[in-house]
N, C-alpha and C positions, 0 to 999 in steps of 0.2 A: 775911220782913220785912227781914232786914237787907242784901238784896242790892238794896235803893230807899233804901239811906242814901249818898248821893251828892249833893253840891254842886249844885245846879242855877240857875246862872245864864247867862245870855246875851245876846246881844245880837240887836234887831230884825232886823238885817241880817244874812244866813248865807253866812260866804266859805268857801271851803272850808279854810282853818287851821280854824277855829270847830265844821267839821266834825271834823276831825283830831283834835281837842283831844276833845268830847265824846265821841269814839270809843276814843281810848284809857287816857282818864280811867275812863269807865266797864267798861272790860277792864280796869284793873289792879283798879278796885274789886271788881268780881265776883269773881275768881280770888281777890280776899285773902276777900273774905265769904265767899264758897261752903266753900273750906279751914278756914277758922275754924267755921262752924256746921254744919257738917253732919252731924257726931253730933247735933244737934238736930232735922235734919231726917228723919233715920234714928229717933230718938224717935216722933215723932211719926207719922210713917209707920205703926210695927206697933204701935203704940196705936190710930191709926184701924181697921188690920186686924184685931188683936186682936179685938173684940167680935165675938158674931153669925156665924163664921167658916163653922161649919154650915149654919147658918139661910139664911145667901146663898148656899150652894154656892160658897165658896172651897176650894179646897184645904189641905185638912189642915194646922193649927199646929200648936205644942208645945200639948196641954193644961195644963202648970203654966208657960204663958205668962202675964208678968204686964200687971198694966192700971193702973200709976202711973209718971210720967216716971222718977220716982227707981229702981224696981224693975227700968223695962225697962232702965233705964244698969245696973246691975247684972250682970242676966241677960245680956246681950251681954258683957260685959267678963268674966263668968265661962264662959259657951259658948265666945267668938268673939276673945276674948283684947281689948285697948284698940284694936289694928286692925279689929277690925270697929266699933266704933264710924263707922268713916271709911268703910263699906262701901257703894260708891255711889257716889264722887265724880268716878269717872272720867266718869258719864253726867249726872252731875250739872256737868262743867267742858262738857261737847258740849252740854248745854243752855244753862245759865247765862252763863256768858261771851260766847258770840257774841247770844245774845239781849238778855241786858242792853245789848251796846253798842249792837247796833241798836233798841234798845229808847229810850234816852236818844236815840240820832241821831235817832229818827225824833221823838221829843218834841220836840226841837230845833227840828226843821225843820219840824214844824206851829205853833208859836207863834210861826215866824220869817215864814211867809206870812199871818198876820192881825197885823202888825208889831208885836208882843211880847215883851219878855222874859220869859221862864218865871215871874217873882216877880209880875211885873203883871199875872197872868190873874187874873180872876174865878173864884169858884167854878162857875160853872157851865162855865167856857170848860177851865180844867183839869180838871174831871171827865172834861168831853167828849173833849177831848185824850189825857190818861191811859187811857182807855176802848179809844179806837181805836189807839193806839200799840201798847198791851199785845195788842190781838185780832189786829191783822194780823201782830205779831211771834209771838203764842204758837201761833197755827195752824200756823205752817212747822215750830216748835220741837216740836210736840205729840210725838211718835213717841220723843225723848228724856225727855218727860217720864214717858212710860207704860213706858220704860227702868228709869227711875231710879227710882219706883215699886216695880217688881217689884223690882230689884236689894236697898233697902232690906228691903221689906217681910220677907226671909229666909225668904220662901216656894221662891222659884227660884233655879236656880241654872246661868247665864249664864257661859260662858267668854270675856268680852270684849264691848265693847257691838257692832260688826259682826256677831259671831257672835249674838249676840242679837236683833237684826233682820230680821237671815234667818231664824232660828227662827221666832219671832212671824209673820214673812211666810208662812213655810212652812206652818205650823199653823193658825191665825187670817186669814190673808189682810192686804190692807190695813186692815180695819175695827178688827184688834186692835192695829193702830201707832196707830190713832186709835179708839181707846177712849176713854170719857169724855171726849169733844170735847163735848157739851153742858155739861156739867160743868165742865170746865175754863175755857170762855168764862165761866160763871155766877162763875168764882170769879175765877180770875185779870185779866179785863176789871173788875169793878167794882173789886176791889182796887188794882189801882195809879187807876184814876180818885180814887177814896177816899182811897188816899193820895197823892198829889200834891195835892188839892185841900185835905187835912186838912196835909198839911206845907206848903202854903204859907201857908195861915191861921195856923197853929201861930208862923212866922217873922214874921208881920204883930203878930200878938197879942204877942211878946218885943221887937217894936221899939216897939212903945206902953208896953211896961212899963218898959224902960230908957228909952225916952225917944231913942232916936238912929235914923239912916235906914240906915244899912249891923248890918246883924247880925253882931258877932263869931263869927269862925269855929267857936269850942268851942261855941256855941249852936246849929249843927245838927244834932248827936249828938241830943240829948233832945228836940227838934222832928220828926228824922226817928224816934227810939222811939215817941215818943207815935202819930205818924200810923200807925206802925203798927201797935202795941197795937190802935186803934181800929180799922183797916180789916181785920186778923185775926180781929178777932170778929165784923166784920159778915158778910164773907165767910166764915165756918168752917166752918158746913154745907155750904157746895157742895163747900169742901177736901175734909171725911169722904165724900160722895158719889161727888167723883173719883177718890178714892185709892181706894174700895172697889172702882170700876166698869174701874180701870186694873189692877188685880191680881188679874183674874178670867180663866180662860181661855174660859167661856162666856159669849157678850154676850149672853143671851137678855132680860134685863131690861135695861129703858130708865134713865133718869135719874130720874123720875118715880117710879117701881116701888121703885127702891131706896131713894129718901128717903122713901117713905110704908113700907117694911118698917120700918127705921132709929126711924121714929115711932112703928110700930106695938109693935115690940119697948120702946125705952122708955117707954110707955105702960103697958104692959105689969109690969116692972120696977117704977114707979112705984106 
């Protein structure tokens, strides 16, 4: 979530400063978000693997692994000392960073050939936008995400992300660099669509309530929260799907297979 909280404005026309600009704005912002939350993202990671671990043929967890955000912070800081908390971030900066900038560049440069600033699209025009910006950037990126994945999850254990690649290549072939690629489109394509089109609305709805046409600056912290809060939960099923399907080393089950196990176990539960 919070590596889409970035200023997004522009201009119709795209010279390449404009380029310049969105490219390294959004690299500083990545590098500062990714370093800041990624104990967060490491949370959430062996929460998703946590459950079911057997039941899916994951490889072996801690059995008195816990299953509440507050417990897994805990159990890490007492295993893995307050540095592993941060465990992941080197594959998490090979992802994040160069994708977020090409991420925002390429956002840029599509609302700049239907002659729009980013804040003047339509909902439907930013969905669409956001959609395809995030699918042709996450496919390149995929192979670091199913990196950083494993690296979190404290299942494996990875001497360097190179050396990690070639492993997975070695063993897995390429289809285990791109694991959960259905999955991953399901989550990461609607999510930034969702949120670009919920944080532009979000910036529209604060200029009607104050009353003025330019938004002050502090007002896109809690515009870029909110879109994400909202876009987090709509896409959070494919998250748990991908993360389960990226930290497996057998791909024998599909996307499909896994989300209706997933149901059938809470069902179950229930």
């Amino acid at each position: 979530m919070s590596e889409y909280c970035v200023t997004m404005t522009s201009k119709p026309s795209f010279p390449l400063k404009t380029v310049a600009v969105a490219f390294s704005s959004a690299t500083i912002s990545a590098t500062c978000s990714t370093c800041l939350f990624q104990p967060f993202d490491l949370i959430k990671t062996r929460l998703q693997t946590a459950a079911n671990m057997k039941r899916l043929a994951y490889i072996a967890a801690p059995s008195n692994a816990p299953t509440s955000m507050m417990g897994t912070m805990v159990y890490v800081i007492r295993n893995e000392s307050y540095r592993g908390l941060w465990k992941g971030t080197t594959p998490s900066m090979f992802r994040s960073v160069p994708s977020i900038a090409l991420y925002f560049t390429t956002l840029h440069s599509m609302a700049s050939l239907i002659g729009k600033k980013t804040s003047d699209l339509s909902v439907a025009e930013s969905f669409s936008i956001g959609l395809a910006a995030r699918s042709c950037v996450g496919i390149g990126f995929l192979p670091f995400t199913v990196i950083k994945a494993r690296y979190e999850s404290g299942i494996f254990e990875y001497r360097g992300v190179m050396k990690a690649i070639l492993s997975i290549w070695k063993t897995e072939g390429g289809r285990g660099l791109y694991g959960g690629l259905t999955a991953t489109l399901l989550r990461d394509a609607p999510f930034s669509g969702l949120y670009l089109a919920f944080y532009i609305q979000g910036k529209r709805l604060m200029n009607s309530l104050l009353g003025t046409e330019k938004l002050p600056s502090q007002c896109n912290l809690p515009c870029g929260v909110a879109a994400g809060i909202l876009a987090s939960g709509i896409t959070q099923p494919a998250d748990v799907v991908k993360t389960r399907l990226q930290t497996r080393v057998a791909h024998s089950l599909t996307t499909r297979q896994v989300f209706m196990d997933i149901m059938t176990v809470s069902l179950v539960v229930v």
